[in-house]
Legacy VTK file of the C-alpha trace (Angstrom):
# vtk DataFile Version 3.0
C-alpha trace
ASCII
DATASET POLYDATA
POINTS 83 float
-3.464 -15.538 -27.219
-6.523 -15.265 -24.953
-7.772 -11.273 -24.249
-6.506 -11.694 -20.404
-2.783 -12.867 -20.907
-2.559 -10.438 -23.805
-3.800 -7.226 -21.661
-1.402 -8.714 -18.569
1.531 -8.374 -21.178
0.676 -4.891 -22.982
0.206 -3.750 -18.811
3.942 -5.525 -18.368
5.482 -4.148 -21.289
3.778 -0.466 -21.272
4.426 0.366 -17.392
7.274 -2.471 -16.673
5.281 -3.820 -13.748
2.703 -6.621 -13.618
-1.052 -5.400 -12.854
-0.840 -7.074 -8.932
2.272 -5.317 -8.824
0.534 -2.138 -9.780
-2.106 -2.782 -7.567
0.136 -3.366 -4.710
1.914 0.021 -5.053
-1.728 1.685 -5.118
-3.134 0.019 -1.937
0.384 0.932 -0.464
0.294 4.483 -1.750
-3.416 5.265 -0.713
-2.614 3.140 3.263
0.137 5.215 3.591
-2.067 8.451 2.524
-5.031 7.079 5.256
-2.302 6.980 7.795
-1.117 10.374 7.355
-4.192 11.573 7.126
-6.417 10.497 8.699
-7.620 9.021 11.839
-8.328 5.493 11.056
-7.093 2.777 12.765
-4.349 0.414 10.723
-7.355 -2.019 10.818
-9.811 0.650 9.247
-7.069 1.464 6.899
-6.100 -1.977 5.919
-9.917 -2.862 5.336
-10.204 0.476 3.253
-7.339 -0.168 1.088
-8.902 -3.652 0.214
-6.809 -6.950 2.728
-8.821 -8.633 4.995
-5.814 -10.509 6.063
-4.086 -7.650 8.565
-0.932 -9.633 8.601
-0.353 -9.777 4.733
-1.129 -5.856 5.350
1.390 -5.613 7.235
4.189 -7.405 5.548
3.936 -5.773 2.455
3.463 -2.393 3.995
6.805 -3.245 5.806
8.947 -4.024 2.574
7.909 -0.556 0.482
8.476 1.381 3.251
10.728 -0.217 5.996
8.201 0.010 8.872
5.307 -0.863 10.169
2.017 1.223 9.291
2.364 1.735 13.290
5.714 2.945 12.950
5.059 5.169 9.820
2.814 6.977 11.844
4.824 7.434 14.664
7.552 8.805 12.890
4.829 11.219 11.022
3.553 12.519 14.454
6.866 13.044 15.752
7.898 15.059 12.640
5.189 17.212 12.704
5.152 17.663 16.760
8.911 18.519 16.353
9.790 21.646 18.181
LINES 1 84
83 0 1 2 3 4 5 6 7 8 9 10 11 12 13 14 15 16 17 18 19 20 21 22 23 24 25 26 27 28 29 30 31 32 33 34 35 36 37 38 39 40 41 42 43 44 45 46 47 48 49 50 51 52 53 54 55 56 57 58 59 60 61 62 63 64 65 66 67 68 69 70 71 72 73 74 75 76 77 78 79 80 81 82
């Protein structure tokens, strides 16, 4: 077994998640961070995170967290606006 299939399957078996799926959940994590945040716009933030394809941003952004990044932040502002 070749040194790259062998690390992909100690990273499967030690954390129970592929590498891209790791990576996934720490672009997701660290966009949804920017958005709360910061200032950026989901452009700024999906170039930060690392997709230059705003679209595939978006879709995966919408199945961990059940909204858009636009969305997220709207709900965040609301929250913390609440009177």
């Amino acid at each position: 077994m070749g040194a790259l299939p062998y690390l992909s399957a100690e990273v499967k078996r030690a954390t129970g998640s592929t590498f891209k799926e790791l990576l996934l959940h720490k672009r997701l994590d660290k966009a949804a961070r920017l958005l709360r945040e910061t200032r950026l716009t989901i452009q700024e933030v999906c170039a930060a995170v690392g997709y230059d394809n705003t679209s595939y941003f978006h879709r995966v952004f919408r199945r961990r967290y059940g909204k858009s990044p636009k969305e997220y932040r709207s709900e965040l502002w609301k929250t913390e606006n609440a009177t």
